[in-house]
C-alpha positions as CSV (number, residue, x, y, z in Angstrom):
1,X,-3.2,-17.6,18.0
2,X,-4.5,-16.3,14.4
3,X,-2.5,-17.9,11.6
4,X,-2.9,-16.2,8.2
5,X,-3.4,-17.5,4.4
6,X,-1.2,-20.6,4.0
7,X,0.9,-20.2,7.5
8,X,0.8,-23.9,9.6
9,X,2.4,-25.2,12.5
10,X,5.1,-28.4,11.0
11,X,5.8,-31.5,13.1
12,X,9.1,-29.2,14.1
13,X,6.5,-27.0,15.8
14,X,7.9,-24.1,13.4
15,X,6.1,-21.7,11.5
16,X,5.4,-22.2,8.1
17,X,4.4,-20.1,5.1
18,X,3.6,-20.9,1.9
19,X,4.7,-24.7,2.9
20,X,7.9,-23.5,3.7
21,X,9.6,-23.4,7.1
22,X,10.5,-20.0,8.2
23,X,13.9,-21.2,10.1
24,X,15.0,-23.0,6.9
25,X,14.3,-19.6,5.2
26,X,16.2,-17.6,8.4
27,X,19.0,-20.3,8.0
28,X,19.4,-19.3,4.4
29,X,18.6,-15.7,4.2
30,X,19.2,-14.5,7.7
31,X,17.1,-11.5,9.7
32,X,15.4,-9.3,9.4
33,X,13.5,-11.0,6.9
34,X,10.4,-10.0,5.8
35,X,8.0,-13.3,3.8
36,X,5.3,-12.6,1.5
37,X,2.5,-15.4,1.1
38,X,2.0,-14.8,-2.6
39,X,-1.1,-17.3,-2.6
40,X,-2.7,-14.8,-0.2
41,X,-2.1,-12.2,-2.4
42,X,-3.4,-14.1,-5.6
43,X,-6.6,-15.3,-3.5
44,X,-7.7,-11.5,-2.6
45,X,-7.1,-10.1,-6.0
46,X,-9.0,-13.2,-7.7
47,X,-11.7,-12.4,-5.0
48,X,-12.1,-8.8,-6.0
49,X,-12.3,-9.6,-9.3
50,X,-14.8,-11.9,-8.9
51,X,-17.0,-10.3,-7.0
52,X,-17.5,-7.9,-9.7
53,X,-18.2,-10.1,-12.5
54,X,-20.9,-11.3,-10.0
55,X,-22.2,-8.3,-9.7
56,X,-22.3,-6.9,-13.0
57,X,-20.3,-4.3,-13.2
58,X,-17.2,-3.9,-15.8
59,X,-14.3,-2.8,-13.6
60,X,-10.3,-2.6,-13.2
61,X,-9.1,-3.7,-9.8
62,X,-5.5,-1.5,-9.2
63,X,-2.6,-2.5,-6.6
64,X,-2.0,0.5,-4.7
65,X,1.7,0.0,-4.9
66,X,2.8,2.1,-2.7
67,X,2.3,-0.5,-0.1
68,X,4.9,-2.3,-1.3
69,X,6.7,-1.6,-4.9
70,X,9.4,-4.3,-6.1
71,X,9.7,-5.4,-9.4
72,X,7.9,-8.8,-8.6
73,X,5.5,-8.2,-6.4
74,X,4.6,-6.1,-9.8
75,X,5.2,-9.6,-12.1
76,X,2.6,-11.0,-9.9
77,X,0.1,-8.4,-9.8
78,X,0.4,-8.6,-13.7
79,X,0.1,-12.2,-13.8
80,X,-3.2,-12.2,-11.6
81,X,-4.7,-9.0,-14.3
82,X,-4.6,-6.3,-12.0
83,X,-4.3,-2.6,-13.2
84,X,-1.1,-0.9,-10.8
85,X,-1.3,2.4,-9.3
86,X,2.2,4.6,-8.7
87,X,2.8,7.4,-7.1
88,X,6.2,8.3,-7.8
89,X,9.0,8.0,-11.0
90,X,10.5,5.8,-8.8
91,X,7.4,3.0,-8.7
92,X,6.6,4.4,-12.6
93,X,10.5,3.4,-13.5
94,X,10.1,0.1,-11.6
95,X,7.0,-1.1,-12.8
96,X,8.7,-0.3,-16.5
97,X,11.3,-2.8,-15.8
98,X,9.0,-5.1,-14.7
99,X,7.0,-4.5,-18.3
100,X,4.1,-3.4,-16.6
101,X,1.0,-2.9,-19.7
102,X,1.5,0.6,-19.7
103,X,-2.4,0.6,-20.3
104,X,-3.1,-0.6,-16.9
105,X,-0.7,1.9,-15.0
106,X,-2.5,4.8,-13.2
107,X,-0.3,7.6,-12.0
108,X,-1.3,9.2,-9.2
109,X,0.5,12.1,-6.3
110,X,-0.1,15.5,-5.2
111,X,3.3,16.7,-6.4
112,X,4.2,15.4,-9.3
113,X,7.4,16.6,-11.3
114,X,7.3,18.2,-14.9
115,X,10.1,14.7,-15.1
116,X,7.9,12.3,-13.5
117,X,4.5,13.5,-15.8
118,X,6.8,13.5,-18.9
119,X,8.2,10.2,-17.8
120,X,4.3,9.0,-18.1
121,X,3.7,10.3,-21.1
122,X,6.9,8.8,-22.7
123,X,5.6,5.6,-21.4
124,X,1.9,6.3,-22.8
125,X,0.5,4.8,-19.3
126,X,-3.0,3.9,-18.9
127,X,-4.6,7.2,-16.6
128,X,-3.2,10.1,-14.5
129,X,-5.3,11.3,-11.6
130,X,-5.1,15.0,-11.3
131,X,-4.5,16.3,-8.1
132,X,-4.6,20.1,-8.2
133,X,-5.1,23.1,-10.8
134,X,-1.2,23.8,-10.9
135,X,-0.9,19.8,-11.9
136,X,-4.1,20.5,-14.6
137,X,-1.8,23.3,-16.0
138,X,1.5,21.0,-16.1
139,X,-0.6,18.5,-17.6
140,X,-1.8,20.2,-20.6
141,X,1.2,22.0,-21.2
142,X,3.1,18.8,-21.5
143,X,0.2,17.2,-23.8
144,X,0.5,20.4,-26.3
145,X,3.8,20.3,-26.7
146,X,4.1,16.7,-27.8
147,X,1.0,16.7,-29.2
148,X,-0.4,13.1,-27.6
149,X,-3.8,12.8,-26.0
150,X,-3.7,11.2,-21.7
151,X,-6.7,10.1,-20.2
152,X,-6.9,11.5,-16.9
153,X,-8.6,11.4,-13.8
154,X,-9.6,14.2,-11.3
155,X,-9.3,13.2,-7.8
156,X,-12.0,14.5,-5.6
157,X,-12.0,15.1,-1.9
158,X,-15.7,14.3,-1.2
159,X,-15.7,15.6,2.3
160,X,-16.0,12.0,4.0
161,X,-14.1,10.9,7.3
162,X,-13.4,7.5,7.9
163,X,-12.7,6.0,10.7
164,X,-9.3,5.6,10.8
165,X,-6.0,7.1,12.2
166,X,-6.1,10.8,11.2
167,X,-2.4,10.5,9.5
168,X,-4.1,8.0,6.8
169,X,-7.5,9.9,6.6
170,X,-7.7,11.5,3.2
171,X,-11.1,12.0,2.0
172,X,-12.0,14.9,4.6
173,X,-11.8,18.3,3.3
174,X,-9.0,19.3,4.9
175,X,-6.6,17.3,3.0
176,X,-3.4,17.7,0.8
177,X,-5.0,15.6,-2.0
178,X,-7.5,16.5,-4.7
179,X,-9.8,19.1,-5.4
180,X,-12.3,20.0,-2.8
181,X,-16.0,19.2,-3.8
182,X,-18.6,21.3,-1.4
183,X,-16.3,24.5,-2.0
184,X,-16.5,24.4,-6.2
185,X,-13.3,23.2,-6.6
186,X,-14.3,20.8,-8.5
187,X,-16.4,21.8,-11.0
188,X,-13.5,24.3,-11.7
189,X,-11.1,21.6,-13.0
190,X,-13.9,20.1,-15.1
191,X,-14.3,23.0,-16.9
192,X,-10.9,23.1,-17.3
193,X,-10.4,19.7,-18.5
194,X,-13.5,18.6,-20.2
195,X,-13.0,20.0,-23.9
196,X,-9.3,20.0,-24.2
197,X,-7.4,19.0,-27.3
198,X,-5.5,16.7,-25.9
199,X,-7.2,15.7,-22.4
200,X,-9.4,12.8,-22.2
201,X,-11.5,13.2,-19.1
202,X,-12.5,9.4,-17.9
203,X,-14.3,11.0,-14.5
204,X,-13.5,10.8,-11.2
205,X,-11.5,9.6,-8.2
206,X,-11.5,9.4,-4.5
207,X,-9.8,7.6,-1.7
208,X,-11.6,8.3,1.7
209,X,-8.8,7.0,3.9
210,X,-6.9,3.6,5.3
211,X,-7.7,0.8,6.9
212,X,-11.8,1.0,6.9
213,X,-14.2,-1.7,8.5
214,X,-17.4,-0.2,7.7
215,X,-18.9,0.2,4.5
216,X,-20.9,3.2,4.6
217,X,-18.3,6.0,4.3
218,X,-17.7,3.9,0.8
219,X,-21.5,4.0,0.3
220,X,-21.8,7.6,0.5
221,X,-18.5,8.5,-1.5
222,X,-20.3,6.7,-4.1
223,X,-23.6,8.5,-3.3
224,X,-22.4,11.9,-3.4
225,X,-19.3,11.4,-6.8
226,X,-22.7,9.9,-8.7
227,X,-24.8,12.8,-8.0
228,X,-22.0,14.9,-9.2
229,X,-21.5,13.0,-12.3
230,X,-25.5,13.4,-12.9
231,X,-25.4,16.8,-12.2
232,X,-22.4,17.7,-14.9
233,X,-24.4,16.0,-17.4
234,X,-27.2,17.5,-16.7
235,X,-25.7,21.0,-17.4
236,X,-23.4,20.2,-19.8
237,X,-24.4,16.9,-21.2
238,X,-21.0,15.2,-20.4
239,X,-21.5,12.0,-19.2
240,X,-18.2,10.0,-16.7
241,X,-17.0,6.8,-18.0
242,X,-14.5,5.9,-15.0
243,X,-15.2,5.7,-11.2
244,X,-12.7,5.4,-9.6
245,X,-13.3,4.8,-5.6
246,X,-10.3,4.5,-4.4
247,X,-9.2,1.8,-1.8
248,X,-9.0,1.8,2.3
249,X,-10.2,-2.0,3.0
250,X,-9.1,-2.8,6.2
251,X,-7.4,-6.1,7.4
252,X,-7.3,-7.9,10.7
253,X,-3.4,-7.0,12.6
254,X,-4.6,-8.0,16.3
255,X,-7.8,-9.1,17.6
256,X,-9.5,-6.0,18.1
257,X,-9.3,-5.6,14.0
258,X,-12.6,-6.9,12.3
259,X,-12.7,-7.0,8.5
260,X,-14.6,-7.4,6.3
261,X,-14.3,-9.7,3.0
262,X,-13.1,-8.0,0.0
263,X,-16.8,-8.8,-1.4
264,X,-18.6,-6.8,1.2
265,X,-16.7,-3.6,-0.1
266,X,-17.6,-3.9,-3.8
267,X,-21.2,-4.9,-3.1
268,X,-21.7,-2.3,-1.1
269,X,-20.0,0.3,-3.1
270,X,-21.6,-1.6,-6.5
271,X,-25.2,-1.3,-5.1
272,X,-24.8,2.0,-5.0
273,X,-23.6,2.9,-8.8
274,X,-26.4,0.4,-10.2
275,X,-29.3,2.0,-8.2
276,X,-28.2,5.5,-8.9
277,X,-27.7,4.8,-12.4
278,X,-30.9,3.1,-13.1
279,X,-32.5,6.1,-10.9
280,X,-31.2,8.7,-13.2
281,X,-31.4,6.6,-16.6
282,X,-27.5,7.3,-16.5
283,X,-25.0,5.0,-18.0
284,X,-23.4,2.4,-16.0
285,X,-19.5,4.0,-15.6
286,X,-16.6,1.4,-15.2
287,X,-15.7,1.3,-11.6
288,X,-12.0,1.0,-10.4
289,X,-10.7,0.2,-7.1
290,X,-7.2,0.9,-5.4
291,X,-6.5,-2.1,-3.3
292,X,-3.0,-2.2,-1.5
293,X,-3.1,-3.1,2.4
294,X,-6.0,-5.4,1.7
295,X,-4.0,-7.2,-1.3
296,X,-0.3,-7.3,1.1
297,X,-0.9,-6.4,5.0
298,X,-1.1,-9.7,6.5
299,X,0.8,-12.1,3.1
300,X,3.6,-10.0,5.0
301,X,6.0,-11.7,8.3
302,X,8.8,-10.0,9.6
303,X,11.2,-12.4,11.1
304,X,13.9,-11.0,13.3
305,X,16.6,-13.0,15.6
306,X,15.8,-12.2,19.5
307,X,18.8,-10.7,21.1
308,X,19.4,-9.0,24.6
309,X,16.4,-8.9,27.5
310,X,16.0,-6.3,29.7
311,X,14.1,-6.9,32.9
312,X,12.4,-3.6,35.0
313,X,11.1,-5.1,38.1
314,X,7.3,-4.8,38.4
315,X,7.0,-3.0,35.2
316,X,8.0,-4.6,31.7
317,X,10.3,-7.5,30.1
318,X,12.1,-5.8,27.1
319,X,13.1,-8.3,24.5
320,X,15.5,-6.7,21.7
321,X,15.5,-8.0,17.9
322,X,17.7,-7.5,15.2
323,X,15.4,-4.7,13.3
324,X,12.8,-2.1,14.5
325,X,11.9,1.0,13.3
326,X,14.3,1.0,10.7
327,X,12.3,-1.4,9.1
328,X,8.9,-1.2,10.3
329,X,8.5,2.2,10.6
330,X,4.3,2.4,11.8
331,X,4.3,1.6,14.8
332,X,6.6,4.3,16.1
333,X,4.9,7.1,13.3
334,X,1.0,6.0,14.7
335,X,1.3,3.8,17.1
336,X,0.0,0.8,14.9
337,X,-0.6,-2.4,16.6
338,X,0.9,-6.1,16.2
339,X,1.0,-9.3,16.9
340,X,3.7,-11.6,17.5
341,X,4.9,-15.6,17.6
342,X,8.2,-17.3,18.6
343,X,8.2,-19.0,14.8
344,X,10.7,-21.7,16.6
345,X,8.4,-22.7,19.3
346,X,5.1,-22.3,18.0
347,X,3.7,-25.4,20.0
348,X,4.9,-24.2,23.2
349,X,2.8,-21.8,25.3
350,X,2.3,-18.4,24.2
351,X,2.1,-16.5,27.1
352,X,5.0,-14.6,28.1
353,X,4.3,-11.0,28.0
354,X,7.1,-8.8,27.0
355,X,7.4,-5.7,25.2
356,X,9.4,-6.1,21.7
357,X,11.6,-3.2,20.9
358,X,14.2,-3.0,18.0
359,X,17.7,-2.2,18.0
360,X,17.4,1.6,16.7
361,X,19.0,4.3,19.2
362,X,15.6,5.5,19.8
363,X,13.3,5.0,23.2
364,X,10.2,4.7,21.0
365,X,11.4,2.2,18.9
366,X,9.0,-0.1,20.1
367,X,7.6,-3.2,17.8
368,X,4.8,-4.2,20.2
369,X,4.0,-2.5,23.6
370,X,2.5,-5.8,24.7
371,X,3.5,-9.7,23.1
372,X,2.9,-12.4,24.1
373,X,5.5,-15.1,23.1
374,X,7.2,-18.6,24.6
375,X,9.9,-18.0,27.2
376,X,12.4,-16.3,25.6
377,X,16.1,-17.5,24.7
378,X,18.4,-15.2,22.6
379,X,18.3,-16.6,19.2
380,X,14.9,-17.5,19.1
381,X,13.1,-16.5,16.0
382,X,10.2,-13.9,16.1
383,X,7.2,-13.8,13.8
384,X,5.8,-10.4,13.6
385,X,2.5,-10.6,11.5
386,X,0.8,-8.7,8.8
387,X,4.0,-6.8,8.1
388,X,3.5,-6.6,4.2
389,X,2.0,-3.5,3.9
390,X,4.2,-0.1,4.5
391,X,7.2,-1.8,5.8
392,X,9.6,-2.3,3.6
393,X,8.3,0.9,1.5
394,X,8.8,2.9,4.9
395,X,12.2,1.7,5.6
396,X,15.1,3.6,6.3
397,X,18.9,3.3,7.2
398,X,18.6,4.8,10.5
399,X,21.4,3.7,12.1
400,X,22.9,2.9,9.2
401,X,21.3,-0.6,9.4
402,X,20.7,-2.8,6.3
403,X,17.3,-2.8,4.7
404,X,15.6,-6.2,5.1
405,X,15.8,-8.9,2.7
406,X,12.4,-10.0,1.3
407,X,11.6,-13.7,0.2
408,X,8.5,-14.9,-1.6
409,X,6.8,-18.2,-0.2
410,X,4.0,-20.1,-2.3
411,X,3.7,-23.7,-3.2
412,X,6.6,-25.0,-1.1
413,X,9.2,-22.7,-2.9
414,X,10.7,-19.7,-1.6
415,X,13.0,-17.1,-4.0
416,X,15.1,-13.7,-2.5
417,X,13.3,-11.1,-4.4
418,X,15.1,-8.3,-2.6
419,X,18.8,-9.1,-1.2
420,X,19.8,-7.7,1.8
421,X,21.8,-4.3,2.2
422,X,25.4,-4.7,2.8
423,X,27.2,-2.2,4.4
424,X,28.8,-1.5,0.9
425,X,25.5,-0.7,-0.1
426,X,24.9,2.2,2.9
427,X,28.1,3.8,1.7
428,X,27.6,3.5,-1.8
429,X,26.7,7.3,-2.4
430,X,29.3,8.8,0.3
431,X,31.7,10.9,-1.0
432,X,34.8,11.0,0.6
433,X,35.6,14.8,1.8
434,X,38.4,15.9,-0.9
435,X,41.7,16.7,0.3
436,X,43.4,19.4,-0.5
437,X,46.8,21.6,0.6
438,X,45.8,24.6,3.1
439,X,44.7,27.7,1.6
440,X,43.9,25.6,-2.0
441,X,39.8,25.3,-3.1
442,X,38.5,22.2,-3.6
């Protein structure tokens, strides 16, 4: 059994995180419950960081928020000096409340509103990363008619396929993100951004996909945006200031999963940059980076209360929790893989094979295909692992069920940093049809 950051086994024989026992948390805060180990999160961002100030390099490390976007999670991310990446008004409005630097926020989407691109400029945020021409056009009409300069990125799809699940590939050139480099693309919004009034063109971006082991589709994204960024300045004698390589870093959610450590990825990736540039004589650009799995994945456990067991002779155990795909949405969308615990009896033998399915009226809402857990009792507590990344963000109310609550964990103390739905909270937009007298309109 693989235990993650700060989890332990207590003389209880329960699970603990962050030096707190998950029952006492269940006890208080009830399932679902999803607990964030926030010293795992503080230990990967400090080890990004650090590895490029061993390198060299001047850089801005960014939580890719969309992982998971609540006003603390944000507090923290600013306390530990990350740069934030949002995708949406939504994450720009809650990173606001959570007085995000504005300097530091990088907006990024393929469909941003006239609103949401007003909103950033209101906010005079750090960066936006330009997705399309119709978006350069939005952009500088916005910037002209309130006269106020944005630095801005344009996001590049550099024609690289990682391999990864092809639903969170997004470098390739078939993508719905950025402007395509091999077809000119490109080159077209630079000369549409590089000399405006009120544009500030940093350079360029690219995110080649999700959850990535291997480091040389980063090497050659690097490889092939550098010899772009030569090549401009070559012709035009504009020179990039901001390389921005996205994120992807993959993290271990069953035994089959290999990582690597957050170092490996920037010294590969920074190896690249510092030969190219001393090659070319060109100057060293500052190099940011998108972490968001890598920062959250596995400082996330669901906990959910075991319910009703279904036996089918010769074929499977079904063991039923209190959540599912409702609020953990992956494994039903791509089929992503887990690994689970009974967080009650974690010193009894795991070896019970069962297949975890949720409560959702839906055959495929299916946790884990195959877990191995203690013998199971209704009202045992299950531990699903590295649940911190695109679990709560991809929740729902299917079924009108509850979303989650969500507890921080770190130095003994845990703190509710998202309560849990109420049904008064499902309800809460309704509208009641109006009455009215027959032949009357409402």
């Amino acid at each position: 059994m693989h235990l993650y950051g700060t989890q332990s086994i207590n003389k209880k024989g329960h699970l603990t995180i962050g030096g707190v026992d998950t029952i006492d948390m269940v006890n208080t805060y009830g399932t679902p419950l999803i607990v964030y180990d926030i010293s795992l999160f503080r230990e990967r961002a400090k080890a990004f960081k650090e590895t490029f100030r061993t390198v060299g390099l001047k850089a801005q490390v960014a939580y890719a928020s969309k992982a998971f976007s609540t006003i603390a999670i944000y507090e923290v991310a600013k306390e530990e000096g990350l740069s934030l990446d949002v995708v949406s008004g939504g994450e720009l409005y809650t990173a606001v409340q959570a007085d995000y630097p504005r300097a530091k926020i990088h907006f990024h989407g393929n469909n941003k509103s006239r609103a949401e691109i007003e909103f950033a400029f209101e906010e005079k945020i750090g960066c936006i990363v330009i997705d399309n021409f119709s978006e350069i056009k939005l952009v500088k009409e916005i910037a002209e008619t309130r006269q106020q300069k944005m630095d801005v990125l344009i996001r590049v799809t550099p024609g690289v396929e990682a391999h990864t699940h092809d639903y969170i590939t997004t470098g390739q050139e078939d993508s719905k993100f950025g402007f395509d480099l091999k077809n000119g693309q490109t080159d077209e919004a630079f000369q549409q951004l590089k000399s405006h009034d009120f544009i500030n063109l940093l350079g360029m971006h690219c995110h080649i996909g999700s959850q990535i082991f291997e480091t040389a589709a980063f090497r050659f994204a690097a490889e092939v945006l550098m010899d772009k960024m030569i090549a401009w300045r070559r012709e035009s004698g504009f020179v990039c200031r901001v390389l921005n390589l996205g994120g992807g870093f993959g993290i271990r959610y069953t035994e089959a999963d290999q990582p690597l450590a957050p170092s490996k990825y920037v010294e590969e990736m920074a190896s690249i940059v510092l030969s190219m540039t001393r090659m070319h004589n060109y100057p060293v650009p500052e190099i940011w980076i998108e972490p968001g799995r890598s920062l959250v994945g596995d400082a996330g456990t669901t906990l959910y209360t075991l319910g009703s067991q279904k036996e089918v002779p010769e074929t499977r155990t079904y063991i039923a929790v209190d959540g599912g795909m409702s609020d953990n949405i992956r494994p039903a969308l791509y089929g992503a893989e887990y690994t689970a615990v009974t967080a009650n009896k974690v010193n009894e033998p795991q070896e019970v094979q069962v297949t975890i399915a949720g409560k959702c009226c839906e055959s495929g809402d299916k946790l884990i295909e195959e877990a191995f857990i203690a013998t199971p009792e209704e009202g045992d507590i299950i531990a699903t692992f590295c649940t911190g990344a695109y679990s709560y963000s991809m929740s729902s109310n299917y079924n009108r069920l509850p979303r989650p609550a969500v507890v921080f964990a770190e130095d003994g103390q845990d703190q509710l940093v998202i309560r849990r739905e109420t049904y008064e909270d499902i309800t809460r937009l309704d509208i009641p049809l109006q009455k009215s007298k027959r032949g009357e309109k409402v």
